[in-house]
Structure formats: C-alpha cells, structure tokens
C-alpha positions in Angstrom: 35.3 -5.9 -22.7 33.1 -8.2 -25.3 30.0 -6.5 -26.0 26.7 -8.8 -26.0 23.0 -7.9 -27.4 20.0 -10.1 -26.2 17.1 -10.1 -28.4 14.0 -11.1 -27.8 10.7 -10.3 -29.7 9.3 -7.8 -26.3 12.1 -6.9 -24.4 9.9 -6.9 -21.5 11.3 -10.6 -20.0 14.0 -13.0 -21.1 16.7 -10.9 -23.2 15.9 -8.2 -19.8 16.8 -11.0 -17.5 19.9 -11.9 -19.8 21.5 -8.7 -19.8 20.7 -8.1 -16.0 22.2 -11.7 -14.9 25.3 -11.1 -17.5 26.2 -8.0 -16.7 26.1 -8.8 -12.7 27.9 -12.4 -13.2 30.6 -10.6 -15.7 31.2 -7.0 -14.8 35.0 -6.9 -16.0 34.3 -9.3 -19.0 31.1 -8.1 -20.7 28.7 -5.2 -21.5 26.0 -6.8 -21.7 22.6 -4.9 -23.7 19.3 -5.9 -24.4 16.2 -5.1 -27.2 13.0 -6.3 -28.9 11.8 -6.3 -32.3 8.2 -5.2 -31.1 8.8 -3.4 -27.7 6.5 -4.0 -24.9 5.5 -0.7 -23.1 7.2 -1.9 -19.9 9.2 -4.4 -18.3 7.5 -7.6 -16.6 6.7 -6.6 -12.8 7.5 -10.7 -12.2 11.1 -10.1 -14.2 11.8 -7.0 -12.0 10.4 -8.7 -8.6 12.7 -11.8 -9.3 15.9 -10.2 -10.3 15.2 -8.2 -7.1 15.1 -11.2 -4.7 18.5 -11.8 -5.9 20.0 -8.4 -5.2 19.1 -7.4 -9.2 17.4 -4.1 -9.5 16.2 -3.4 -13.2 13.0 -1.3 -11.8 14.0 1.8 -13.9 14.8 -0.8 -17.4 12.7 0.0 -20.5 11.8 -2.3 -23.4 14.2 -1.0 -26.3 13.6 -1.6 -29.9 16.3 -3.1 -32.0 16.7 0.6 -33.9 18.3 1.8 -30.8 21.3 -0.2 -32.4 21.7 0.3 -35.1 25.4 0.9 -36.2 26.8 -0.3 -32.7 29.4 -3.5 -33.0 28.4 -6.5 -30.6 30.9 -8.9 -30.2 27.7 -11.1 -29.6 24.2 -11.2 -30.8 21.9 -14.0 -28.8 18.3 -14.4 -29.5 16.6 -15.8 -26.2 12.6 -16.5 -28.1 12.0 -18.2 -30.9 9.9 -15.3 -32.6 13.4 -13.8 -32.1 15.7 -16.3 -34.1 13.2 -16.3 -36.8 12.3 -12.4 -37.0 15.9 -11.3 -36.5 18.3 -14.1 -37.9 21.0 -11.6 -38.4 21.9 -8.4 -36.5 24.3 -5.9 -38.5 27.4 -5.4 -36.3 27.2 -8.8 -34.7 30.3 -10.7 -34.9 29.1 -14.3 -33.2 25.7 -14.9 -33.4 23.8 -17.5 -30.1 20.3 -18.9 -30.4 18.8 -20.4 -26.9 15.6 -20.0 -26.6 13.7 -19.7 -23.1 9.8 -20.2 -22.0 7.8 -16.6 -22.2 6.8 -15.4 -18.6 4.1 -13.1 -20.1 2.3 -16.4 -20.6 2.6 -17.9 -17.7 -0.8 -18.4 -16.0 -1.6 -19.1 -12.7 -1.9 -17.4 -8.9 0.9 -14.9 -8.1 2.8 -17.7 -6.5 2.6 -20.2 -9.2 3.6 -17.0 -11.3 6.6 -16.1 -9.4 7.5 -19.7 -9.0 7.9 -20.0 -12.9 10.2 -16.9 -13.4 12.5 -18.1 -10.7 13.0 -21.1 -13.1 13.2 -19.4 -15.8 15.4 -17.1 -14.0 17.8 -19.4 -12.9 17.7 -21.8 -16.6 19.0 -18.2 -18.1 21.7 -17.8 -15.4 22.8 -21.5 -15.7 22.7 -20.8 -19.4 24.9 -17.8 -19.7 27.4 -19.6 -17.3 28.0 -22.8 -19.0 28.0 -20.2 -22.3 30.4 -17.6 -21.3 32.3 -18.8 -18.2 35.1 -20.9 -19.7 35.4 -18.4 -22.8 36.7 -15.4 -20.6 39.3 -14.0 -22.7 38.6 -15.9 -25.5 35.9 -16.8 -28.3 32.9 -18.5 -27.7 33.3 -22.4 -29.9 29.5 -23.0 -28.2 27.0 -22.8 -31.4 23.5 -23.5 -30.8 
C-alpha cells in the first residue's frame, strides 16, 4: 500500500476531501492522510455534509498540523492550495511530490444552496482529479507531474 499526504494550508476543506475520496476510491491501493500548515479548529460543516451525500462520513475528522508527521515516509506528498505549494514546497519523507491546486470552500459566499452547490463541484473536480492521477498508476509510479 502507497502512502499519500494531502496538504493544504487549513486542513479544514480540500486536502480533507482528498484523503476521504482516496481512501474510499482506493482502499487496497493507498492510505491516504491529510494536514495543514495552520490548522483550522474544525472541519468545514459543507465538506462533511457533501462527502456525506455520497455515503462519506468524515463528521469525527480533525484539522491536523503538518507536525503530526513528522518522521513518517509518504510515498506521496500533494499540495491541494496554493498557500500550500508555496509554504510547504518540500515535505521530509516524501518520495513523489503533486501540486493541483483547488478553489477554497471557506470562501465561498452565497445562500446555503449556492454554498453547497460549490462544494459538490469542488467535490467532484477533486475526485475526477485523484482518478485521472492515480487510477492507471495502480501498482506502479505516478509519471503525472504538475
């Protein structure tokens, strides 16, 4: 099993939706773990609601910092934000390091519809993401740089 770290600068959003969709579309393949380089106190309630409507439950996730790492081996590093790539170019124990970065549902704006509407996107442009990305390199390396 390859293991893969999502970084994002909260932890609260994208890198929580990365690790929840690749762990559920990869179970045999990949271990999939997720932190911030400034921790939110919690996880977004829109993340948690949409992972939910797909049969996803992170309810009991908490943002973890980066230090809650350190010294682990990831056969993968990704950073999902920009504030991400830039903060934390290189993660010690990373073997492949993955930069894609995806819109920031904390600053969405909007009724709780329009909300909601947003994160599916942003939901699904992760999953469609992590597909194309790790799919056809079951078993072997991933050649995909970004």
């Amino acid at each position: 099993m390859k293991r893969v770290l999502f970084i994002c600068i909260h932890n609260s959003a994208r890198s929580q939706m990365a690790e929840a969709l690749l762990n559920n579309l990869y179970p045999k393949d990949y271990i999939a773990y997720s932190a911030g380089i400034e921790p939110a106190e919690r996880v977004n309630a829109y993340v948690v609601k949409a992972l939910a409507e797909i049969g996803i439950d992170i309810s009991k996730n908490r943002p973890k910092s980066l230090d809650e790492f350190n010294g682990w081996d990831f056969d993968y590093v990704v950073t999902v934000c920009e504030e991400g790539k830039e903060n934390c170019p290189f993660f010690p124990g990373g073997k492949e390091y993955l930069h894609k970065s995806f819109p920031d549902p904390a600053s969405l704006r909007g009724s709780e519809e329009e909300i909601m509407e947003k994160v599916r996107e942003i939901r699904e442009e992760i999953r469609k993401w992590l597909i194309e990305t790790f799919s056809q390199n079951i078993g072997g390396g991933i050649e995909l740089r970004l």
